[in-house]
VOGU-3710 file (C-alpha; in Angstrom, 3 decimals, decimal comma):
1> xxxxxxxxxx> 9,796/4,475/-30,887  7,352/2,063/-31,732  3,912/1,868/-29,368  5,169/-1,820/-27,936  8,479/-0,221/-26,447  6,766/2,995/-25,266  3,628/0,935/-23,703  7,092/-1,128/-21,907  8,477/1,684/-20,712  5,532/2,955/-19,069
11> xxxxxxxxxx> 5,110/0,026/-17,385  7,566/0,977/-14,520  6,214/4,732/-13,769  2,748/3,007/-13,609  3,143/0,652/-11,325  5,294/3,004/-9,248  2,109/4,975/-9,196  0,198/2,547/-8,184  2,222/1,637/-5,125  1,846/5,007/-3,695
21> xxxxxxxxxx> -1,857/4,861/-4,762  -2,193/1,986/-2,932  -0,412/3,152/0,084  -2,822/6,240/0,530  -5,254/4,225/-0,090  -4,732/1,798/2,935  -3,783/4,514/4,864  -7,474/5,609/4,503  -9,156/2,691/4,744  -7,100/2,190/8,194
31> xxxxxxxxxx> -8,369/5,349/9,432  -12,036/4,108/8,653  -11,447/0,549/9,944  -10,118/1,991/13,350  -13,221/4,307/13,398  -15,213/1,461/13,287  -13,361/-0,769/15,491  -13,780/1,667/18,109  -17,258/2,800/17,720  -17,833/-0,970/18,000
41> xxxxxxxxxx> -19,355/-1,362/14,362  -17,110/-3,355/12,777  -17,953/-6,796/14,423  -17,060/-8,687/10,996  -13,396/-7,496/11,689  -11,431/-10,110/12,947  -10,081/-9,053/17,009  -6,840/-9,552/18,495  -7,179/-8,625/21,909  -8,484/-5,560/23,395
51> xxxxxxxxxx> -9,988/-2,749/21,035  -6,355/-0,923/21,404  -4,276/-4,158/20,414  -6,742/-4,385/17,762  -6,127/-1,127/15,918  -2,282/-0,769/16,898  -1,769/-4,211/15,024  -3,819/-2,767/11,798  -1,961/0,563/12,084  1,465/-1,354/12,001
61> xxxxxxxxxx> 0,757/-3,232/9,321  -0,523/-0,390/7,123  2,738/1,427/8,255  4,945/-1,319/7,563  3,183/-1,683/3,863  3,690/2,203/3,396  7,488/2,774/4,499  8,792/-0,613/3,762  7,330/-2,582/1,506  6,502/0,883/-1,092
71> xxxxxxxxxx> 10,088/1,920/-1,060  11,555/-1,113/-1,651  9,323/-2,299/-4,564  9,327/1,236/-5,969  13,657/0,544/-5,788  13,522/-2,375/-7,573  10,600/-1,120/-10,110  13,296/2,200/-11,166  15,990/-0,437/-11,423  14,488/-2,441/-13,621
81> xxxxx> 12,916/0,405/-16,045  16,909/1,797/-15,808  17,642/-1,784/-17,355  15,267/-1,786/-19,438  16,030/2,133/-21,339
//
């Protein structure tokens, strides 16, 4: 196997990685922006609201990002590294 195909192949598993990397990743940074939110130190963050509408709106977002958007692009990332072996 030369190192184009194997750098290829690795490709997929990567980026699969890097979804759920991200994912945990936002998932902190949520828990840190609704810290701040509350404890009223995050003026620069753009309101929608009350403080509670506010956090529940970045909380769904970060959830939808983690159990919908992560699954579906780590689907279509194992399809096409099953393609491409």
């Amino acid at each position: 196997m030369s190192i184009r195909n194997r750098a290829s192949t690795l490709r997929f598993p990567v980026g699969v990685a890097a979804l759920i990397v991200a994912a945990f990743l936002l998932d902190a940074g949520t828990q840190w922006l609704a810290d701040s939110i509350v404890a009223g130190t995050g003026s620069w963050i753009p309101r929608v609201g009350t403080v509670g509408q506010t956090v529940l709106l970045y909380s769904s977002a970060a959830t939808l990002f983690a159990f919908v958007v992560v699954p579906v692009a780590a689907f279509w990332l194992g399809t096409k590294y099953g393609r491409s072996s």
